[in-house]
C-alpha positions as CSV (number, residue, x, y, z in Angstrom):
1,X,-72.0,-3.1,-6.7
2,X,-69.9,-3.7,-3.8
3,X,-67.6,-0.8,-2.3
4,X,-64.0,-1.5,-0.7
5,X,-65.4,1.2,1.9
6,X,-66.3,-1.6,4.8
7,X,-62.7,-2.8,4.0
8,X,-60.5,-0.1,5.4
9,X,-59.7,-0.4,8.9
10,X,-60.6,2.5,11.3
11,X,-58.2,5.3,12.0
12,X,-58.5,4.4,15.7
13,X,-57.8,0.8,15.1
14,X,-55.0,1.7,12.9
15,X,-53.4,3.1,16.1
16,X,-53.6,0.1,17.8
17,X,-50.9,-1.5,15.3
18,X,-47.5,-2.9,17.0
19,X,-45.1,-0.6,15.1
20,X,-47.1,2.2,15.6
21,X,-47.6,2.3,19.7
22,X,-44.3,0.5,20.2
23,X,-41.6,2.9,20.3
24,X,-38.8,3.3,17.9
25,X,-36.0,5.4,17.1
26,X,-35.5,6.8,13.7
27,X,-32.0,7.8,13.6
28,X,-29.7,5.3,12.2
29,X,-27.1,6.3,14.9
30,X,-27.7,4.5,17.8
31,X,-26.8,1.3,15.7
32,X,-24.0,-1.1,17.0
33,X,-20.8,-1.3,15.2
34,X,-19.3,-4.5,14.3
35,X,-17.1,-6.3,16.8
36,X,-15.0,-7.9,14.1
37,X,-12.8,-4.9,12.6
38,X,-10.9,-7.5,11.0
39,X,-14.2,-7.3,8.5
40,X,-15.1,-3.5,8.0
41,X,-17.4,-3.9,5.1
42,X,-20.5,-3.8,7.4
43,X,-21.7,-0.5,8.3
44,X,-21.1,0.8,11.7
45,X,-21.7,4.0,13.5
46,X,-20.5,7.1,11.6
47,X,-16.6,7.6,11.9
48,X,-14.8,10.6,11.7
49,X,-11.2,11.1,11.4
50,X,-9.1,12.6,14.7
51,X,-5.6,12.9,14.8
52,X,-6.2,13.0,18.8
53,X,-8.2,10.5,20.4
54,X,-9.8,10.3,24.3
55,X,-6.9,8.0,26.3
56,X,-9.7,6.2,28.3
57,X,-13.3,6.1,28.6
58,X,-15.0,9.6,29.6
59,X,-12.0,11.3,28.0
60,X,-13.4,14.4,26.3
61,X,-11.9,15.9,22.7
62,X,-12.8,18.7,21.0
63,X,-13.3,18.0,17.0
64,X,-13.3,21.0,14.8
65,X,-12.3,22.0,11.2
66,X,-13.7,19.9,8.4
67,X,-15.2,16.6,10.7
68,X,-16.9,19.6,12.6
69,X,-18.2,21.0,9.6
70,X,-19.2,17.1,8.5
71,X,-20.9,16.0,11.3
72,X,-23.2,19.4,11.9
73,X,-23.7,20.7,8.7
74,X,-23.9,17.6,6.6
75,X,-25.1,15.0,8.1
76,X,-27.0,17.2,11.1
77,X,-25.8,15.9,14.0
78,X,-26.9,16.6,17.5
79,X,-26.4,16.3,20.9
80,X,-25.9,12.5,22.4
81,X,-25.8,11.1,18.6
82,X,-23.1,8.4,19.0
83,X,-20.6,8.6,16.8
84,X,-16.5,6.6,16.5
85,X,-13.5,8.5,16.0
86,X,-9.9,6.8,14.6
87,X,-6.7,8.4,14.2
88,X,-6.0,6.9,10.7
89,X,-3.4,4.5,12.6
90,X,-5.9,1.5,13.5
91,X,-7.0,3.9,16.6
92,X,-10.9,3.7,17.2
93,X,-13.1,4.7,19.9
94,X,-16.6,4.5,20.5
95,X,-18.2,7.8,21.7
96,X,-21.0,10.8,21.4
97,X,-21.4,14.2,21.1
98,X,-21.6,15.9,24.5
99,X,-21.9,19.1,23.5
100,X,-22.0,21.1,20.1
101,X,-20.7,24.8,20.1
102,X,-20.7,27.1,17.0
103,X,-16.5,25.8,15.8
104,X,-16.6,22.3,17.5
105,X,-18.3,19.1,18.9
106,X,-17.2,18.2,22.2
107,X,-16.6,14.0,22.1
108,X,-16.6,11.8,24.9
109,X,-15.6,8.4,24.9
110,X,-18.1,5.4,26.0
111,X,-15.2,2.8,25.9
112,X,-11.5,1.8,26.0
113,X,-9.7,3.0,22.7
114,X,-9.2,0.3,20.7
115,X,-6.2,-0.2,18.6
116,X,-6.7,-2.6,16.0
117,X,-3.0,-4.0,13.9
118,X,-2.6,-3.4,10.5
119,X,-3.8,-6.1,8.1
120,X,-1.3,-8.2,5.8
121,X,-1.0,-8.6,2.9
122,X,0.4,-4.9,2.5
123,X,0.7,-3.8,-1.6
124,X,2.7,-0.9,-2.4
125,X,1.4,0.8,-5.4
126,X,4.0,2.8,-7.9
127,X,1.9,4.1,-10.6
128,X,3.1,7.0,-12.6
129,X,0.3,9.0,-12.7
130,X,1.1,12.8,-12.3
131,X,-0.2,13.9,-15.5
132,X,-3.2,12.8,-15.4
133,X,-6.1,15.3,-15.9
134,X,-9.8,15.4,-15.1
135,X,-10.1,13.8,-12.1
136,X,-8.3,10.4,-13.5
137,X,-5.6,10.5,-10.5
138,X,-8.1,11.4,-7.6
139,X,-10.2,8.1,-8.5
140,X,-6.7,6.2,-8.5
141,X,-5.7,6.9,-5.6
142,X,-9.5,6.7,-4.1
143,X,-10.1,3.1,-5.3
144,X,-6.1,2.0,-3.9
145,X,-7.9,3.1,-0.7
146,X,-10.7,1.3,-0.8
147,X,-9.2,-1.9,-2.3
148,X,-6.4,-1.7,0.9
149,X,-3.4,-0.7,-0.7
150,X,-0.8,0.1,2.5
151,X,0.9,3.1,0.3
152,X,0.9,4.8,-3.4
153,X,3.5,6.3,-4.3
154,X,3.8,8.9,-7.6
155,X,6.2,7.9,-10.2
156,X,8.7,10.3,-12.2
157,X,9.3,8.8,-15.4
158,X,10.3,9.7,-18.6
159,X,7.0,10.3,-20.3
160,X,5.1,11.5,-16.8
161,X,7.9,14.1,-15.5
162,X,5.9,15.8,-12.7
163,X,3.4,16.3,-10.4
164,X,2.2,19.8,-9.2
165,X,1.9,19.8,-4.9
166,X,-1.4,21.5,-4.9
167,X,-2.4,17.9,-6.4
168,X,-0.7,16.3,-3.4
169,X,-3.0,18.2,-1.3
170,X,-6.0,17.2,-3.1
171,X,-4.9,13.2,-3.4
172,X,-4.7,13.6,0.9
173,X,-7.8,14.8,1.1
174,X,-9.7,12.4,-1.1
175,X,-7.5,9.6,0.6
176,X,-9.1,10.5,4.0
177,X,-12.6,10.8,2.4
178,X,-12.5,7.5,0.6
179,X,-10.3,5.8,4.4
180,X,-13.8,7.0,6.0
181,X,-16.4,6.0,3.1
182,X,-14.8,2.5,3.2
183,X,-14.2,2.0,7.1
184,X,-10.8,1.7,7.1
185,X,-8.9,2.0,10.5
186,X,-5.3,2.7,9.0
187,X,-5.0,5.3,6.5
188,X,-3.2,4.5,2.9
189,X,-0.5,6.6,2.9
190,X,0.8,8.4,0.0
191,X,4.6,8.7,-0.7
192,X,6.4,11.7,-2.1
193,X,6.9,11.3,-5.9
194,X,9.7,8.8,-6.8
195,X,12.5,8.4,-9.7
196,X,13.0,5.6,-11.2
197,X,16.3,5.0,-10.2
198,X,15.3,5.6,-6.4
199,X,12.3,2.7,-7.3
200,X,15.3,-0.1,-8.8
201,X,17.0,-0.9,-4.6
202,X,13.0,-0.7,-3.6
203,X,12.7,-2.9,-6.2
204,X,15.6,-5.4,-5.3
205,X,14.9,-5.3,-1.7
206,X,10.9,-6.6,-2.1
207,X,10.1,-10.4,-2.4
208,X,7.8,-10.0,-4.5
209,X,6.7,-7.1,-6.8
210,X,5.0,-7.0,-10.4
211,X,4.9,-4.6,-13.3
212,X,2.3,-4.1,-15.8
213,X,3.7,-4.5,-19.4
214,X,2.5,-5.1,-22.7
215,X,2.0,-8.7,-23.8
216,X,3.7,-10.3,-20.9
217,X,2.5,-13.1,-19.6
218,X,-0.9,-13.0,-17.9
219,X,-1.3,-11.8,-13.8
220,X,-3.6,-14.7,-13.3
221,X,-0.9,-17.0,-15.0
222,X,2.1,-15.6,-13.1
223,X,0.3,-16.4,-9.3
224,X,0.0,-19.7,-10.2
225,X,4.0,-20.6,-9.6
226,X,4.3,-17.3,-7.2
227,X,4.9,-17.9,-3.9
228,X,2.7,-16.2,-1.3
229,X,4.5,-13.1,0.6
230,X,3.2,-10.9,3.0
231,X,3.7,-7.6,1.1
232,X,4.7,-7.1,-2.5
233,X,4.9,-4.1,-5.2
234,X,2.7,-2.9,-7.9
235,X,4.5,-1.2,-10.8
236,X,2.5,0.6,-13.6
237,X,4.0,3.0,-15.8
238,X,2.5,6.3,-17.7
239,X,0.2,6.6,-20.7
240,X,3.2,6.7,-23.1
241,X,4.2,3.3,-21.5
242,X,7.5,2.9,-19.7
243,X,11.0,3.3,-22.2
244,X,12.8,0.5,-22.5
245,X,15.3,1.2,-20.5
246,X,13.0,1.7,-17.6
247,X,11.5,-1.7,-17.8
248,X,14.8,-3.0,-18.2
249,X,16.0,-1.7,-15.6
250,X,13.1,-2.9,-13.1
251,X,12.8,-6.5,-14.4
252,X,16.9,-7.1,-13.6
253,X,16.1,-5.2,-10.2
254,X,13.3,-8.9,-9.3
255,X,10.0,-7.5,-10.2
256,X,8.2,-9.6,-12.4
257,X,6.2,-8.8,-15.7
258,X,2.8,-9.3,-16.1
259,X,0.1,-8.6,-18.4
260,X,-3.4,-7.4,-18.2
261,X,-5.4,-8.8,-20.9
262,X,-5.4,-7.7,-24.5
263,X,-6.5,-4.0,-24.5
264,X,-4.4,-0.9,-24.1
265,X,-5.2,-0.2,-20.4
266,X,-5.1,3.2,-18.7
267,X,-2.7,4.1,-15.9
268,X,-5.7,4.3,-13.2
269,X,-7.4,1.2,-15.2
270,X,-4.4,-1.1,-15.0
271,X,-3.6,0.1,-11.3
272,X,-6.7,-0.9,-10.4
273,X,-7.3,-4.5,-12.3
274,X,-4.1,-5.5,-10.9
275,X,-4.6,-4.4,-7.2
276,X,-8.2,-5.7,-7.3
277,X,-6.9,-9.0,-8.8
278,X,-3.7,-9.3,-5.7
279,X,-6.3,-8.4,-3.2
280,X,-8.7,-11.6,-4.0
281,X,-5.5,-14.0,-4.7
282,X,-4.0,-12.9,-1.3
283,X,-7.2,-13.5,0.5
284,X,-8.0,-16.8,-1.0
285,X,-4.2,-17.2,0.2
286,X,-4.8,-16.6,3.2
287,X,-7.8,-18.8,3.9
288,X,-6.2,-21.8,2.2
289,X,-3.2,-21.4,4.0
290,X,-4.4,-20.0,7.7
């Protein structure tokens, strides 16, 4: 019977292969970012967040706190890894770690700071969503950050009274986490709860601004006669619904109604489905109308 023993190549010719005597590097750091950050859905270098950044190239920062902590401990960074830092306000620079010390990294800048301008369309979210529990508001505000909302902004409602400031901490943080995991240059910001009645002259001042309600008639409907805007409102109320008076109140300021399908949605579901669904129409705006 035949053996597969003649088969296997030698250990010595096995060496000879291309990829193994050809050298490589194994870290995934070295890789070039995009030059388009006009498109930051393709991976990049790793970015850190820095409210100070190097004015010109060979300008030298020191990054400590939780980044420090990020970039060392996590993800084990070392010495001459090249990494970017932004600011959170569309500043970005290319650099690497000069030097790593037991509270901070020392960064030096390989290139001009860049600043890159905000993109349009901007969407404001007011969602009233302080009493939600388990976690429900830090994916809201996490996926408004991904999807490019500009701001969100709590709402104080009848049925969704508060919202406790240790929660306010927590939303900025996983803001920043989720600005970083998605590659966004221009942090979402998040507003200090709202009233209604401080929301109505926001309201009236906006071109264009929608609010989730009950059996109105369908988002996807409504853009069809809606003109296209630069920035706009979203407006979705608490688990117990806006009162009537509320609504009323917010359709005579302009905002239009528009519904989300047939199901009872919930605050961060509806949120969502309506930013996602603004997003796409505004791009496909945007490319039929360059």
């Amino acid at each position: 019977m035949q053996t597969l023993g003649p088969l296997r190549p030698r250990f010595t010719e096995l060496l000879k292969l291309p990829w193994l005597t050809k050298p490589f590097n194994l870290r995934a750091f070295s890789s070039t970012p995009p030059a388009d950050y006009s498109n930051q859905s393709r991976g990049g270098l790793p970015r850190f967040f820095s409210e100070t950044l190097p004015s010109s190239k060979g300008g030298v920062i020191r990054v400590q706190g939780d980044e420090f902590w990020h970039m060392t401990k996590v993800l084990r960074l070392k010495t001459d890894d090249r990494i970017e830092l932004f600011n959170g306000k569309g500043g970005l620079v290319e650099g690497c770690i000069q030097n790593i010390d037991r509270t901070a990294i020392d960064f030096v800048a390989l290139e001009e700071p860049k600043l890159v301008l905000p993109q349009s369309p901007q969407w404001h979210v007011f969602a009233a969503f302080g009493s939600l529990k388990g976690g429900r508001a830090d994916w809201l505000v996490e996926k408004c950050t991904e999807l490019g909302a500009t701001s969100v902004t709590p709402l104080l409602t009848e049925r969704s009274s508060a919202i406790a400031d240790n929660r306010v901490e927590r939303l900025q943080r996983v803001i920043l986490a989720a600005a970083k995991q998605c590659q966004r240059l221009h942090e979402m910001k998040l507003n200090h709860p709202m009233k209604i009645d401080n929301l109505v002259p926001v309201v009236a001042k906006s071109k264009l601004s929608f609010i989730a309600i009950a059996e109105a008639t369908p988002l996807v409907g409504a853009l069809t006669s809606t003109r296209t805007e630069s920035s706009g409102l979203i407006i979705v109320g608490p688990e117990g619904d806006f009162t009537v008076k509320e609504v009323n109140m917010i359709i005579e300021a302009g905002s239009t109604a528009v519904g989300l399908g047939p199901h009872r949605l919930r605050v961060e579901t509806a949120t969502i489905a309506i930013l996602a669904t603004l997003m796409l129409w505004s791009d496909s705006q945007q490319i039929t109308n360059p």
